[in-house]
C-alpha positions as YAML, in Angstrom:
chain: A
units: angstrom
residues:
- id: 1
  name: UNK
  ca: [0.00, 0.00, 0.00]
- id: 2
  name: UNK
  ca: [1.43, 3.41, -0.67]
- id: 3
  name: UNK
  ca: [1.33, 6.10, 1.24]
- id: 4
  name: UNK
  ca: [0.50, 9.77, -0.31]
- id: 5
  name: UNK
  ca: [2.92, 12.05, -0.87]
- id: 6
  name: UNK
  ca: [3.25, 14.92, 2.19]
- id: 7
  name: UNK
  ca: [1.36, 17.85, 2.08]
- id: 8
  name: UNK
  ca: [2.88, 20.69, 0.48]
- id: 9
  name: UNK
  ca: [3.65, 24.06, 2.63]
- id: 10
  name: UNK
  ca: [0.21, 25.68, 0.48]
- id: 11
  name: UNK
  ca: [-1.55, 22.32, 1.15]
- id: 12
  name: UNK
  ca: [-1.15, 22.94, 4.67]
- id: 13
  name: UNK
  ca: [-2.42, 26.39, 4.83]
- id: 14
  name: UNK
  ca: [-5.50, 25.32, 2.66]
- id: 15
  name: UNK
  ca: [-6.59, 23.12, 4.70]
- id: 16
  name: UNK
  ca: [-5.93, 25.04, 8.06]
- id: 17
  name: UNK
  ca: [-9.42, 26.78, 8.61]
- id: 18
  name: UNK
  ca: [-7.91, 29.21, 11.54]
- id: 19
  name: UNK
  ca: [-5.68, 31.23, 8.78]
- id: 20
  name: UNK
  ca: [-8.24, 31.08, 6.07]
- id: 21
  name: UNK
  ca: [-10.31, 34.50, 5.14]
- id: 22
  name: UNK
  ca: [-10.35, 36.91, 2.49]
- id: 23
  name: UNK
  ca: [-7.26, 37.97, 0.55]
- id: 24
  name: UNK
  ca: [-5.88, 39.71, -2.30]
- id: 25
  name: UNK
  ca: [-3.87, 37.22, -4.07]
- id: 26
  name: UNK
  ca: [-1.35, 38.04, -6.97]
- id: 27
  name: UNK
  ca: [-2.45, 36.22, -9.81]
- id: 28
  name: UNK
  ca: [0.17, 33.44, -9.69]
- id: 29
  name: UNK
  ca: [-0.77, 32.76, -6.01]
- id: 30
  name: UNK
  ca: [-4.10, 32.65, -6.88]
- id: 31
  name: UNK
  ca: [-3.87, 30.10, -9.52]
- id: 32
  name: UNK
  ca: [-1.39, 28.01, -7.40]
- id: 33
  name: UNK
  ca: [-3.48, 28.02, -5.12]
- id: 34
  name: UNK
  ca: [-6.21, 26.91, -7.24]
- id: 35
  name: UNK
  ca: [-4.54, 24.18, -8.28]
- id: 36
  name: UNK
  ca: [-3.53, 22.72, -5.25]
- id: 37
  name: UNK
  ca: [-7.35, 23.34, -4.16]
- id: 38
  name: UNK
  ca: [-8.62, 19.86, -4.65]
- id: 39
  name: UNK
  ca: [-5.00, 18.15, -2.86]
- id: 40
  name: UNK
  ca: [-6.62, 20.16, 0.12]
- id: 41
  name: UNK
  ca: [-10.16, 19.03, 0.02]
- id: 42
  name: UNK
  ca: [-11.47, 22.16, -0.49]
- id: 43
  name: UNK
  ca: [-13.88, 23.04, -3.50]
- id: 44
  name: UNK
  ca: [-12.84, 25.63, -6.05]
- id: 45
  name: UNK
  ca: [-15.28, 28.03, -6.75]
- id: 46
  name: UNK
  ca: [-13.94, 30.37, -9.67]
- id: 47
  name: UNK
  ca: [-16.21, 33.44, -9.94]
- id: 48
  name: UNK
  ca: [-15.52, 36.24, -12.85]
- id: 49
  name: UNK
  ca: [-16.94, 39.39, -12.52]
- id: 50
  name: UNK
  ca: [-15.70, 41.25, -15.44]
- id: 51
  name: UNK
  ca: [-18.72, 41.84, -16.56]
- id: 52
  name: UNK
  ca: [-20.11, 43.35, -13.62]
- id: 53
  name: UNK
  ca: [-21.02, 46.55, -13.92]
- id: 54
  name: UNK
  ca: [-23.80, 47.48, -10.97]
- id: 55
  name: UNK
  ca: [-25.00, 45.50, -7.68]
- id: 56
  name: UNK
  ca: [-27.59, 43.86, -9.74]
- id: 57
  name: UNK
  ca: [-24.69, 42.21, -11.95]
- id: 58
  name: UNK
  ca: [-23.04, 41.56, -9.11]
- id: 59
  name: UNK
  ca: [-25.36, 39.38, -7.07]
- id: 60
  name: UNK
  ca: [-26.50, 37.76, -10.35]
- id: 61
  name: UNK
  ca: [-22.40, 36.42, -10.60]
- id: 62
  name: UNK
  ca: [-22.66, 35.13, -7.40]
- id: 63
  name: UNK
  ca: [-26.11, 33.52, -7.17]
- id: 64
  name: UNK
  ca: [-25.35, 31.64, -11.30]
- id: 65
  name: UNK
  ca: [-21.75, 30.61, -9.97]
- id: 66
  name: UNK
  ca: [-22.79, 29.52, -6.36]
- id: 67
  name: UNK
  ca: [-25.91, 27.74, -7.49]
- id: 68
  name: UNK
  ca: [-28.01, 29.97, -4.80]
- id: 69
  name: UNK
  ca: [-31.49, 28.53, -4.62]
- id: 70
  name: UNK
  ca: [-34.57, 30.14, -6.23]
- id: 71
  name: UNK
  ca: [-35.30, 31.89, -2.69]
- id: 72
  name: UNK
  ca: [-32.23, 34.04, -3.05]
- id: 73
  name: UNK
  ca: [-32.99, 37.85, -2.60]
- id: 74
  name: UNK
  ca: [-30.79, 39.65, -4.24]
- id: 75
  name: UNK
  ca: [-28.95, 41.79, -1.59]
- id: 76
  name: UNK
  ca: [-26.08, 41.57, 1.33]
- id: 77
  name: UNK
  ca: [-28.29, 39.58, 3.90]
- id: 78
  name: UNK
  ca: [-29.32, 37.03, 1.33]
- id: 79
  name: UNK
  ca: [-25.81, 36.72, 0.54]
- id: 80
  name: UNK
  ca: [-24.58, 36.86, 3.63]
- id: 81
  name: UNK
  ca: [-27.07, 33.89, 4.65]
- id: 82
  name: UNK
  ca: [-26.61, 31.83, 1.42]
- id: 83
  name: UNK
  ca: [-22.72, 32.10, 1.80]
- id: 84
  name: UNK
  ca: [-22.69, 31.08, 5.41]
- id: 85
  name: UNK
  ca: [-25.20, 28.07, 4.29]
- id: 86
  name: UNK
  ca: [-23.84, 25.99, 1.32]
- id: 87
  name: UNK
  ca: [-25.62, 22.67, 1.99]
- id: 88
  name: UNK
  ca: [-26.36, 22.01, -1.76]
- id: 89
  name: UNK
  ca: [-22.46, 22.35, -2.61]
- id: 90
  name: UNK
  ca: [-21.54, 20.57, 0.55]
- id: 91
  name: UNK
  ca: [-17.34, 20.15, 0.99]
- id: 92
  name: UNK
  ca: [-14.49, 19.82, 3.52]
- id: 93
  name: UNK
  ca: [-13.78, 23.51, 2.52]
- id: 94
  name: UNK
  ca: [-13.94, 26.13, 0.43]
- id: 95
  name: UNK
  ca: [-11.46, 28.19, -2.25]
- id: 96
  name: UNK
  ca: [-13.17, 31.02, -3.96]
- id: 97
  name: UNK
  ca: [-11.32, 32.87, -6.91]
- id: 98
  name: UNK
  ca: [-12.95, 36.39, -7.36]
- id: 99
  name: UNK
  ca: [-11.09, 37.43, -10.90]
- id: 100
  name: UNK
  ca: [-11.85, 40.20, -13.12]
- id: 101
  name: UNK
  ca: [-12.46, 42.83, -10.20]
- id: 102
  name: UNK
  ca: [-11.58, 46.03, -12.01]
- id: 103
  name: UNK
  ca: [-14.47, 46.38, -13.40]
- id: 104
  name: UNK
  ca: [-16.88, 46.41, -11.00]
- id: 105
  name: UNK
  ca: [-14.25, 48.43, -8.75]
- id: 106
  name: UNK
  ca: [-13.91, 51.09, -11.43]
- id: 107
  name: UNK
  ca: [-18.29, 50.96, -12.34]
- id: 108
  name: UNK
  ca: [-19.52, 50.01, -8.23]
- id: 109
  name: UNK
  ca: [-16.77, 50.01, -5.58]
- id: 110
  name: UNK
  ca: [-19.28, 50.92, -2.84]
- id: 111
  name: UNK
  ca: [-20.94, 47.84, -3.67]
- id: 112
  name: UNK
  ca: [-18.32, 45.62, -4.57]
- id: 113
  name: UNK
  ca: [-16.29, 46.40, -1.53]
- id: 114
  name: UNK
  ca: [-19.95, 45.98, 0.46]
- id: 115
  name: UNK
  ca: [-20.02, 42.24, -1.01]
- id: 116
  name: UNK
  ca: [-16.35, 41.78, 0.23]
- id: 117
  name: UNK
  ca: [-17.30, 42.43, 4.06]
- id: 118
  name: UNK
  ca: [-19.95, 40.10, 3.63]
- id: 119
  name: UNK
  ca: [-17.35, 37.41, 2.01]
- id: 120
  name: UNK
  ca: [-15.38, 38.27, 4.96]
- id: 121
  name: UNK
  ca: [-18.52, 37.98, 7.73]
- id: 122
  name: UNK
  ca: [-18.85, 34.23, 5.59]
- id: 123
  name: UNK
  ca: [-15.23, 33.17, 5.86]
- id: 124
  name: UNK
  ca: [-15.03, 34.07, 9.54]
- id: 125
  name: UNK
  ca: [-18.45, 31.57, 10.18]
- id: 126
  name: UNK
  ca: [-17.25, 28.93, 8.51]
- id: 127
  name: UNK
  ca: [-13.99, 29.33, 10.09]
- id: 128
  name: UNK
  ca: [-15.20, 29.58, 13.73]
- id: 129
  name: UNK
  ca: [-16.91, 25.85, 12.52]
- id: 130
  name: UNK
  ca: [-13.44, 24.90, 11.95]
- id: 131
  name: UNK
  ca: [-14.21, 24.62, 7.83]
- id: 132
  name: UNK
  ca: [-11.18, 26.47, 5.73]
- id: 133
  name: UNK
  ca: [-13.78, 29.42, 3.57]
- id: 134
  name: UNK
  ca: [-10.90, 31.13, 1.62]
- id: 135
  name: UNK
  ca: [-11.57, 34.21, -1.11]
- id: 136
  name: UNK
  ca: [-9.13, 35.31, -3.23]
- id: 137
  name: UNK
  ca: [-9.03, 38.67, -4.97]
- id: 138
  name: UNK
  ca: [-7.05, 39.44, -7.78]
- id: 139
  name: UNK
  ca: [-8.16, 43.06, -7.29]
- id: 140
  name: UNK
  ca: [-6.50, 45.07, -3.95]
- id: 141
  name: UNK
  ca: [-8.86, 46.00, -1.67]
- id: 142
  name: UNK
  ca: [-8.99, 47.90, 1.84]
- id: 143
  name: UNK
  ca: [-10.72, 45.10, 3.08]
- id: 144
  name: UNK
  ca: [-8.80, 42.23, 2.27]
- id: 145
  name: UNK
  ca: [-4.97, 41.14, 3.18]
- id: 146
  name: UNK
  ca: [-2.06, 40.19, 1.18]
- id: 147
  name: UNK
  ca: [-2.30, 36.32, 0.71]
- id: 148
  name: UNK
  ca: [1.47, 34.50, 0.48]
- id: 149
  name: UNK
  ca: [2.15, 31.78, -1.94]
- id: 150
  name: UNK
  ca: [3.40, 30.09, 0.75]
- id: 151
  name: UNK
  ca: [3.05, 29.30, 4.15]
...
């Protein structure tokens, strides 16, 4: 019987649930990160917002990507309560890749910096359940912290 291979140093950190939150990410951290995803046990969720231009846009990326139920309502509580929820995409964690930012920076950074507190609220449930919820941003925000490519 073999054994599998050691964790690598971003392995690690993926699956450690106390370090996980939201973070800006340089794009070749990000897709490292993305590929070692699945080694972790954590589900990638890759969400692309370039074409979001307003907070309807917005909430309409995240409720087609997420697979929110019919019931979702379209604003930060409903978000807030879907992202803290996840039972139909049930997984040992979670890795979510927030790329093409600038737009909806540059067209509704009120908003889009709104829907980053609420990622934020989300990790820090999931990771008070002890569940890794990490969101990468390839877009700096005041919100979020730098993310290293390795631990």
């Amino acid at each position: 019987m073999s054994s599998l291979p050691p964790p690598t140093s971003m392995e690690a950190r993926l699956r450690d649930a106390s370090r996980s939150g939201v973070f800006f990410a340089q794009p070749t951290a990000a897709a490292r990160a993305a590929r070692v995803a699945d080694q972790a046990g954590l589900l990638l969720i890759g969400l692309d917002l370039k074409d979001a231009r307003d907070r309807a846009s917005l909430f309409q990326a995240f409720a087609d990507t997420f697979g929110f139920p019919a019931t979702f309502g379209h604003n930060l509580d409903a978000l807030g309560d879907c992202l803290g929820d996840l039972s139909w995409i049930p997984a040992g964690g979670y890795l979510v890749h927030l790329s093409g930012c600038a737009k909806p920076v540059e067209h509704c950074k009120d908003d889009f910096n709104a829907i980053v507190a609420v990622l934020d609220e989300a990790a820090a449930e999931w990771r008070a359940r002890g569940t890794p919820f990490w969101v990468l941003i390839d877009q700096p925000n005041t919100l979020a912290r730098p993310f290293m490519a390795s631990a």
